[in-house]
C-alpha positions in Angstrom: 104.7 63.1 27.5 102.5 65.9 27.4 103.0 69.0 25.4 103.4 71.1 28.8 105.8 69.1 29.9 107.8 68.9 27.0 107.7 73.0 26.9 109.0 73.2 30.6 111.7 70.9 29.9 112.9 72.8 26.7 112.4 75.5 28.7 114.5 74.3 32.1 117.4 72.7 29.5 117.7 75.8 27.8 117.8 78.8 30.8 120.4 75.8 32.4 122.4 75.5 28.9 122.5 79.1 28.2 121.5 81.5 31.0 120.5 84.7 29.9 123.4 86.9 30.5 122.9 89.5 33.3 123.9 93.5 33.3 125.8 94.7 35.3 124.1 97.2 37.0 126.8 98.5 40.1 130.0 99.2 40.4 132.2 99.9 43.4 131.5 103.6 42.8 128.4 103.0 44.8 130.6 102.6 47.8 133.4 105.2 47.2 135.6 102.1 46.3 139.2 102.7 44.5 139.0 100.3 41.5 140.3 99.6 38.2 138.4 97.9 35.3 140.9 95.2 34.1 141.1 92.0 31.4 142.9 88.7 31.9 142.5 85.9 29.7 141.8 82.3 31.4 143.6 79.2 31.0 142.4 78.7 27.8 142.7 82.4 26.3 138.5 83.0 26.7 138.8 87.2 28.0 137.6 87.2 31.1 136.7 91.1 32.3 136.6 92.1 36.1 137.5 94.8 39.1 140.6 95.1 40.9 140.3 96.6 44.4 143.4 98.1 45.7 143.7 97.9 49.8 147.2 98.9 49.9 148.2 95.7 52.0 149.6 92.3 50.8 146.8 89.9 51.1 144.3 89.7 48.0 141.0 87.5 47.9 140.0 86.6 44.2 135.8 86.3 44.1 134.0 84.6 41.1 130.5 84.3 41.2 127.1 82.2 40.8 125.4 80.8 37.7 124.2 83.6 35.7 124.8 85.9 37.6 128.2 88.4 37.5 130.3 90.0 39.4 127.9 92.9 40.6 125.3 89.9 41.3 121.8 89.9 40.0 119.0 91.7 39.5 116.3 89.4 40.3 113.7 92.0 41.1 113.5 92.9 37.7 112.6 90.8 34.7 113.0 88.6 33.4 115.4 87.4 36.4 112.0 87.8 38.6 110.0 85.3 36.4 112.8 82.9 36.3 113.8 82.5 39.6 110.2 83.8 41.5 108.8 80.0 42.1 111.6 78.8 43.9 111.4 82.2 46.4 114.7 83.9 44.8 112.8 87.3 43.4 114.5 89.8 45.4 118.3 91.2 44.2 121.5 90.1 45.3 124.3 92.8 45.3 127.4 91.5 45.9 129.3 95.4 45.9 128.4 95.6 49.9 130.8 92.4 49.7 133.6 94.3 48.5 133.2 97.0 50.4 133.3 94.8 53.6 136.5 93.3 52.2 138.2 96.4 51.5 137.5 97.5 55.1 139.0 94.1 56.3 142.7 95.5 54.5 141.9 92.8 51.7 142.6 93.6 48.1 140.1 92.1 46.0 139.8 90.7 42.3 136.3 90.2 41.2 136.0 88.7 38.0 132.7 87.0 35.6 133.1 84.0 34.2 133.1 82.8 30.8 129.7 83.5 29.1 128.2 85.9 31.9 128.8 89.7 32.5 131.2 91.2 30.1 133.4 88.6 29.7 133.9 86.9 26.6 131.3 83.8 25.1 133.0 80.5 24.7 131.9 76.9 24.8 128.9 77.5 22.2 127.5 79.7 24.9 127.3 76.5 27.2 127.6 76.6 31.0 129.1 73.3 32.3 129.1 73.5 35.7 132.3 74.6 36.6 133.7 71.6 34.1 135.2 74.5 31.5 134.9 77.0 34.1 137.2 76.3 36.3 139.8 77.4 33.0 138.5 81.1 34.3 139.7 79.8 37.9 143.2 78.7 36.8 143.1 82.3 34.8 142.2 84.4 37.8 145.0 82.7 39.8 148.1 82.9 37.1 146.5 87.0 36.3 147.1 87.5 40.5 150.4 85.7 40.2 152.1 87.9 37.4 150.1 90.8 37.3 153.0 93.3 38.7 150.7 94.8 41.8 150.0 91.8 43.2 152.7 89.0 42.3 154.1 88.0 45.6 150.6 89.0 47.4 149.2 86.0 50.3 146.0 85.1 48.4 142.9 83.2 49.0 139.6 82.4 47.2 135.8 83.7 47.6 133.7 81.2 45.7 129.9 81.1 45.0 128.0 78.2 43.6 128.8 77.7 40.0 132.4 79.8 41.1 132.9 77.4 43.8 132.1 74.0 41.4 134.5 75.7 39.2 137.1 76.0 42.1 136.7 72.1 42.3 137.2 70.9 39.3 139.9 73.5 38.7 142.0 71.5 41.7 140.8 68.6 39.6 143.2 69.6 36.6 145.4 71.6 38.0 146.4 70.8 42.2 149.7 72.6 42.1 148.2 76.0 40.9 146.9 76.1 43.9 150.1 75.3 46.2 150.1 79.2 47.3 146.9 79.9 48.0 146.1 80.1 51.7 142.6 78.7 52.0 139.0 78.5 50.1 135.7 80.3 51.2 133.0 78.5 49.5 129.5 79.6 49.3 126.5 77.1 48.1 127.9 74.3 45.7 125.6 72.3 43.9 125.6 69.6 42.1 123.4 69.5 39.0 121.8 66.4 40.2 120.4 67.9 43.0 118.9 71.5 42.1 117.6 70.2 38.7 115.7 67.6 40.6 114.1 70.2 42.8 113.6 72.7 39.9 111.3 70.0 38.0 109.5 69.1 41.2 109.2 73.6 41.6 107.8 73.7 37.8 105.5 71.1 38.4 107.2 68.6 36.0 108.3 66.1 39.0 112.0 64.9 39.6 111.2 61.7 37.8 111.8 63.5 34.6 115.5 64.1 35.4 116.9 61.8 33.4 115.0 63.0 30.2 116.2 66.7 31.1 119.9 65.1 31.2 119.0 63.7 28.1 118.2 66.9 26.5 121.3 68.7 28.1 123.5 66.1 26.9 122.5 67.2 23.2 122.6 70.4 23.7 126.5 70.0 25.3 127.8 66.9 25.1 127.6 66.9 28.7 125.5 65.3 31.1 125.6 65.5 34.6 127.3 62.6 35.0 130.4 64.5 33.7 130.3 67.6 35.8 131.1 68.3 38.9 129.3 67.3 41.9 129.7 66.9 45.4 132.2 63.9 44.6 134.9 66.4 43.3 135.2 68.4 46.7 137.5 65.8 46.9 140.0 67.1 44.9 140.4 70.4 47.8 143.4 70.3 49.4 142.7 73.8 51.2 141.7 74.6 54.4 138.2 75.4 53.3 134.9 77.1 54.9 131.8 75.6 53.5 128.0 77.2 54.1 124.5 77.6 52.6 121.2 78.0 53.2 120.1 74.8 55.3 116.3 75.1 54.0 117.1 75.9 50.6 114.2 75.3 48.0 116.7 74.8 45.8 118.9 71.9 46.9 118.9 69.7 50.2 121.5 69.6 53.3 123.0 66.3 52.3 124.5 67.8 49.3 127.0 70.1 51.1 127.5 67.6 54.0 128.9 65.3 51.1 130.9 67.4 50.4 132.8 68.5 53.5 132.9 65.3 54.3 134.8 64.5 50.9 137.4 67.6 51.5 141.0 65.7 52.2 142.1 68.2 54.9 141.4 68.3 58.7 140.8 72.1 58.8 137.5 72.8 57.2 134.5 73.4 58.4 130.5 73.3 57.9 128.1 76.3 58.8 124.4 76.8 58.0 122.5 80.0 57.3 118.8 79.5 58.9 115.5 80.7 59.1 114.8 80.6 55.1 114.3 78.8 52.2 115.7 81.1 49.5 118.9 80.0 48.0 119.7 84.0 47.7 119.7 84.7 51.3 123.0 82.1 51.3 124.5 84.8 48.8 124.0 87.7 51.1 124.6 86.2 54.0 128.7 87.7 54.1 127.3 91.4 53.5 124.8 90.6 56.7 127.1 88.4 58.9 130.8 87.9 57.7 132.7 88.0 61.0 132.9 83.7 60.4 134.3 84.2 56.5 136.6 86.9 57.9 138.0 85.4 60.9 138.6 82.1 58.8 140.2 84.5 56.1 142.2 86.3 58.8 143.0 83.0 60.4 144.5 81.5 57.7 146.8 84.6 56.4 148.7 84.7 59.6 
């Protein structure tokens, strides 16, 4: 192995490992929102630090968020978030406050929240992202915070989950199905399996997808976890909630079989598959609520009546 190829698979283990954390650079302000800055601690006591949006009504949607990014989204105009994400087309900024604002305007509360070892909340793990595998402690947090915190125990609620938010929404099920016994259904945007996008992020770098399992290798040291061990599309099988799945079709970053295993491996009869078109960037799948939401809504609506 060369020595360029053993620098860009240091660096790919690494930014995977340990994303650099992102700031958060909005806040509902920007929309004349009503919100309150707010702490729970997850399952496992990490503090996890987020928004509460009052609607004044009695349905709530909890929203987590993608891999390094937080609860505002990411600024991947700017660097070094353009540098990192730039060859695989994602160098243009998600903002995820529109979201909230749409939400709001639905007569949804909201809790948005970031997840261990992004935003502001608190570093556990060694720093390490797993894939949702010790994340999904923040899921199980977010759900028991809603249940007993005194303006929303007794609200209808339902989850708004992006990428590493939704893997952690999987494998949360996983350990814990009867958390989940009063939730009224699962919005999932863009789960991955590690398997997948790392295979297309070595052939993107230039490195090839044959070097996967020396980059599992390498993440395996740094964690103790390889990908074998985290969730992929094999744990949607632990959903037992009406669930609407969707990402970018074209994405440079995975391929369409990945999501089709897993709404195929959902246990319920009411889910349901939809594609965003017409581009390649993984990012356009994260804005695609603020620029189309009337199928996320009416699925949300549907399913609180």
């Amino acid at each position: 192995m060369n020595e360029q190829t053993e620098a860009a698979l240091d660096r790919l283990s690494h930014a995977f490992v340990n994303p650099l954390r992102s700031p958060i650079l909005h806040t509902p302000a920007e929309e004349n929102l009503e919100f309150e800055e707010v702490t729970f601690p997850s399952a496992d006591g990490v503090p996890l630090e987020g928004w509460f949006l009052p609607a004044g009504s009695d349905r709530l949607i909890v929203a987590n968020h993608p891999m390094g990014f937080n609860r505002a989204g990411l600024p991947t105009h700017l660097e070094p978030w353009a540098s990192i994400w730039g060859p695989s087309g994602n160098d243009f900024e998600v903002n995820f406050i529109p979201d909230y604002r749409i939400l709001h305007d639905a007569g949804y509360n909201v809790l948005a929240y970031d997840l261990r070892n992004m935003g502001l909340s608190g570093a556990a793990n060694g720093g390490a992202v797993t894939s949702g595998r010790y994340e999904a402690r923040d899921v199980l947090g977010s759900i028991r915070y809603v249940a007993r915190r005194a303006s929303t125990a007794g609200m209808k609620v339902a989850l708004f989950s992006r990428c590493l938010g939704a893997n952690s929404t999987f494998a949360a099920m996983r350990q814990d199905a009867s958390a989940f016994e009063d939730i009224r259904c699962l919005v999932a945007c863009q789960p991955v399996s590690d398997r997948v996008i790392m295979s297309r992020m070595l052939d993107i770098l230039g490195v090839g997808a044959d070097r996967l399992d020396e980059l599992d290798r390498r993440i395996r040291l740094s964690t103790s976890i390889g990908f074998d061990q985290r969730p992929d599309a094999a744990w949607a099988r632990h959903v037992r909630l009406p669930t609407y799945l969707y990402g970018v079709h074209d994405d440079s970053l995975t391929v369409p079989a990945d999501l089709e295993q897993m709404i195929e491996a959902i246990d319920v009869e009411d889910k349901e598959l939809a594609w965003v078109h017409g581009t390649t960037a993984r990012w356009d799948g994260y804005l695609e609520f603020q620029r189309r939401p009337e199928p996320m809504l009416q699925w949300f609506d549907r399913h609180f009546d």
